[in-house]
N, C-alpha and C positions, 0 to 999 in steps of 0.2 A: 270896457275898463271901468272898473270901482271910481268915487268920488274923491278928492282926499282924506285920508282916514288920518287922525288925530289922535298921537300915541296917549295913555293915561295909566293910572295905577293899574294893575292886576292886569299889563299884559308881559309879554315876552317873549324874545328870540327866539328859535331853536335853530344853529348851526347843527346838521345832518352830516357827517360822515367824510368833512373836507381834510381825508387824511392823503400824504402823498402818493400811496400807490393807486388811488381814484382819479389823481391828476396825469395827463399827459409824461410819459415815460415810464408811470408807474405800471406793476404787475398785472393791474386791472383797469388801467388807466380811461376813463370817461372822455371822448372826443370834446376837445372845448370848454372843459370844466376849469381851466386855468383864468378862461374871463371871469370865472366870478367869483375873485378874486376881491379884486377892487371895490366892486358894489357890497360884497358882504362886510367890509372892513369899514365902509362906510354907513352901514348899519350897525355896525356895533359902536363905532363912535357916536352915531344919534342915540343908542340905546342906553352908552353910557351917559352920554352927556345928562340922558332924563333920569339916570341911576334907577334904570329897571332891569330886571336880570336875563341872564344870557347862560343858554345851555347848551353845552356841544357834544351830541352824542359820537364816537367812536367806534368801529371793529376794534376789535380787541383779542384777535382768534389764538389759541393752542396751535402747536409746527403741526397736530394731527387734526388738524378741526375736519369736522363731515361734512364741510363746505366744499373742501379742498377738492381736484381732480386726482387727487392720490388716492382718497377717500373714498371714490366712487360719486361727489357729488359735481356741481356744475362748473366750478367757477379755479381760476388758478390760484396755489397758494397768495395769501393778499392780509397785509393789516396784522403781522404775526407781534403776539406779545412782547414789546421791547423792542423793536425792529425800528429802524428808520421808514421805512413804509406804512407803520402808524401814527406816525408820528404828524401830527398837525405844521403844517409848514409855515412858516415865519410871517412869509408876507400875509397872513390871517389877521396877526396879530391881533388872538384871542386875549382879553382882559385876564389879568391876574385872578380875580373873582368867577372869573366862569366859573359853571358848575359844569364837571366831564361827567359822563354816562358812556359806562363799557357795557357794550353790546355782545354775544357772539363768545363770551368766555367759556363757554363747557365746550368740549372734546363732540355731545354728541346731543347739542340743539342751536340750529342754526336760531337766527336771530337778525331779521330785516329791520324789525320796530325800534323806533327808541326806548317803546313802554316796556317791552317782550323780554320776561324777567331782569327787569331793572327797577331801582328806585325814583327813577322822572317822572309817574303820577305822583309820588307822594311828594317830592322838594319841590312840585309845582304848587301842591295844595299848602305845602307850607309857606309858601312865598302868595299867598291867595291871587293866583293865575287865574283870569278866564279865557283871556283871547293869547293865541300864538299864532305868530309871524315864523311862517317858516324857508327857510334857506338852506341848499349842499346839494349831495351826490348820493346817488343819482334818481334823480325826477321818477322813473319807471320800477324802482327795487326800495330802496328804503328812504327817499323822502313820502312815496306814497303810501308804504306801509306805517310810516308815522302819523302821517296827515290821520290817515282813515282810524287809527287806532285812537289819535286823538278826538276826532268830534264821537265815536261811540263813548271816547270817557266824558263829553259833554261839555268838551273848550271850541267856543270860533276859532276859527281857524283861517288864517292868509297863507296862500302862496305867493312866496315873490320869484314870479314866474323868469325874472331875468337875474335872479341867482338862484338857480337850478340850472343843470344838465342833463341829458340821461342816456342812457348804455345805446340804447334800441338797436337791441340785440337782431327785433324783426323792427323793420322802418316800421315808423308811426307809433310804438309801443312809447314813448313819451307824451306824446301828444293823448295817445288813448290814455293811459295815466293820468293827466292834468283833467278829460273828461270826468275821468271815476272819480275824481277827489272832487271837480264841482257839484259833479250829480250824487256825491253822500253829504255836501254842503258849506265845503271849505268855497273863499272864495280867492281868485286870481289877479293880484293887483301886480303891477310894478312896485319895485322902491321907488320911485319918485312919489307914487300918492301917497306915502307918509307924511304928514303933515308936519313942518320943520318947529310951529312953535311952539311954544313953552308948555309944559302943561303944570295940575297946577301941584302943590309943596304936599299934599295929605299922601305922604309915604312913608312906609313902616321904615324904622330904624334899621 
């Protein structure tokens, strides 16, 4: 496990994909992904409290998306535009300021990434991001498709290995996911090694 790391300008959250049909009962629901709940809300309260920003990417799929098993592809309808199954659930309680990032909106290109046709490289360079904390559902599918897209665009990158979950569709395919993101250079801390105190006031308006 990492030292404690000491939050400071130019880093930031990314909330990954904590929409209800990922959670327990949902469409596509992630085993367990209900606990991290709590720990993520309480990242975003540290993340507010230091007024650094917070990104929550979403599905955001078409009733015909090519994801779908209707469609010919893997996974059951999940995350439909407008739906209550994309909807971010209460007990998150994302910041009014979050910035959302819809993923997965064409008919006919899926889309695991947060980056993958979206504007989240660019409102990160505009908020000059270098390191990302990242957090959601699910560890194996698109936290790691984030993770990995983000060190190729050239951000540190943390996993907070105890808010994540993952599908593992075949056992172990999480665990092997947490490998491939360390071995392309993200690294694996808890929330607890974020370091609680203050940092210091040189923040953009």
């Amino acid at each position: 496990m990492s030292e404690s790391i000491t939050l400071q300008p130019g880093d930031a959250l990314v909330v990954v994909d904590v929409q209800y049909d990922f959670l327990p009962g949902g469409s596509l629901g992630v085993p367990g992904a209900d606990a991290i709940l709590p720990v993520l809300r309480r990242c975003l309260d540290l993340f507010q409290q230091h007024r650094l920003p917070v990104f929550a990417t979403r599905d955001w799929h078409p009733p015909d998306h090519c994801s779908f098993r209707e469609q010919g592809g893997p996974w059951p309808p999940h995350c439909v535009q407008g739906s209550r199954g994309a909807e971010f659930p209460p007990e998150l309680e994302l910041p009014s300021r979050a910035y959302i990032v819809s993923k997965g909106t064409e008919r006919d290109r899926d889309a695991y990434s947060g980056f993958q046709d979206t504007e989240l490289h660019a409102r990160l360079r505009e908020r000059g991001v270098r390191r990302l904390f990242v957090g959601g559902l699910a560890t194996d599918y698109c936290v790691r498709a984030t993770v990995l897209d983000a060190l190729e665009r050239g951000y540190s990158v943390y996993v907070l290995i105890d808010a994540v979950r993952a599908v593992d569709v075949q056992p172990g395919d999480g665990k092997r996911a947490l490998e491939e993101m360390q071995a392309a250079g993200a690294q694996c801390i808890s929330t607890g090694s974020i370091c609680q105190e203050r940092i210091s006031q040189e923040r953009q308006a």
